[in-house]
Steps between C-alpha positions, in 0.01 A plus 500: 500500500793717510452577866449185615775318348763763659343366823551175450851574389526718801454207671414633827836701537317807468594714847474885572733580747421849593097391554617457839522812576133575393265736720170301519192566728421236713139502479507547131376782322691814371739638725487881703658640730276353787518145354698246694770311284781247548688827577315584792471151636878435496573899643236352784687166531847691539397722780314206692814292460706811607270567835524071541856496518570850693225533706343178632809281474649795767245508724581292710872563511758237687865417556477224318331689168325270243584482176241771403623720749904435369365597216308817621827582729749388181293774225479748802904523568567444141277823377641696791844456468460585140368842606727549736808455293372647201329805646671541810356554849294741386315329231388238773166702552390382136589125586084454540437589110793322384413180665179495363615539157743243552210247617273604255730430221689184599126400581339548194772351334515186704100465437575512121692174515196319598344340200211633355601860707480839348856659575383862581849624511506420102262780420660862448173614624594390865884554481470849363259626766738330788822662268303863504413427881885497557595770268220739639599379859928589428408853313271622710706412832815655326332848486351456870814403653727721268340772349670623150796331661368197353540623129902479602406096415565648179735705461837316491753749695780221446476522095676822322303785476436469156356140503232630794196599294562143291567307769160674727296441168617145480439424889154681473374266194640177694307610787185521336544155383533361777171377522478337114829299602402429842150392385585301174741320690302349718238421243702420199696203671238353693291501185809341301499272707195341528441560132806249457360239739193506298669456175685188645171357629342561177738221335452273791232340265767380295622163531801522384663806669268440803756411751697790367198754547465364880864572567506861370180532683640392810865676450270819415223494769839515752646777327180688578471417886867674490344772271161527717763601766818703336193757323368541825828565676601743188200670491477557862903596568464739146241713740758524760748638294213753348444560891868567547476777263228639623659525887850543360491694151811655548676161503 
């Protein structure tokens, strides 16, 4: 009796925000490592929609580009000039994995806004592994190109003497967390985000602050096209500056 009368008091306005986010199979069933989920489907979705736009739309390439091509050409000179002024002339060569992180991201992102869409980029399970691609990339590269010159990214010759050993132990803990911040993020404010929209949309059913829930919908779902793109452009021109380092520790 209980139970039922705090549902009807509920009166419908009962919403979980964060069930978005859920991992579910989409056959049913429990879930292992081989089972295909809403994860997989929208990772799938992503990289057809990234081949759409930079492979067929370029094809057939012309003076007079369409507007899948501008696009192509537009995320193309956009990525590259990034690289180029970030890493130098030098850090060109890595333009290829850059790009595609870039276009992954802003991809997934972009999906997410469609309703109904799983936002991959909201899991830490995916940003991590792309944050520890970059980190393993940048550290490994450093001691390739370097040597134990690369260890100098630590060691602050401008600082006092004194300071050295506190200032290397400082620079060596923020480099190792370089991949929580870079992952979390990504995750935590696409996640926020969408977890807000929801929230709104839950007291849509109201009829008395409808037209107020709409509004804030609509002034939010904005926000997050600008969001969809900023965290892609941060996360992406974050792994040029970790590049830099790599190339250039004794900057």
């Amino acid at each position: 009796m209980a139970s039922e009368a705090h549902g009807e008091k509920a009166g419908g306005l009962e919403f979980h925000p964060m069930d978005q986010f859920n991992v579910e199979s989409l056959f049913g069933g429990p879930i292992a490592w081989y089972t295909p989920t809403n994860v997989t489907l929208w990772l799938a979705l992503s990289i057809v929609a990234i081949i759409a736009l930079m492979v067929l739309t370029t094809t057939k390439r012309s003076m007079v580009p369409s507007r899948g091509q501008s696009v192509a050409e537009l995320a193309y000179v956009f990525i590259y000039k990034m690289v180029e002024d970030v890493t130098g002339k030098d850090g060109v060569v890595y333009f290829p994995y850059i790009m595609t992180l870039f276009l992954f991201i802003v991809t997934a992102n972009f999906l997410g806004l469609i309703p109904t869409a799983f936002t991959t980029t909201s899991h830490f399970a995916a940003t991590i592994v792309l944050a520890l691609a970059v980190f393993l990339t940048v550290t490994i590269l450093g001691f390739v190109k370097n040597g134990t010159k690369f260890l100098g990214l630590f060691w602050v010759t401008s600082a006092p003497l004194a300071l050295r050993p506190i200032l290397a132990l400082i620079e060596v803990i923020s480099y190792f967390v370089r991949p929580v911040s870079h992952s979390i993020r990504l995750a935590g404010n696409v996640m926020a985000g969408h977890a807000v929209i929801k929230v709104f949309a839950g007291f849509a059913a109201v009829t008395v602050i409808s037209p107020v829930s709409i509004l804030a919908i609509t002034a939010m779902y904005g926000l997050e096209v600008l969001v969809a793109f900023i965290q892609a452009y941060v996360f992406t021109i974050l792994t040029c500056v970790y590049l830099k380092d790599a190339l250039h520790p004794s900057h």
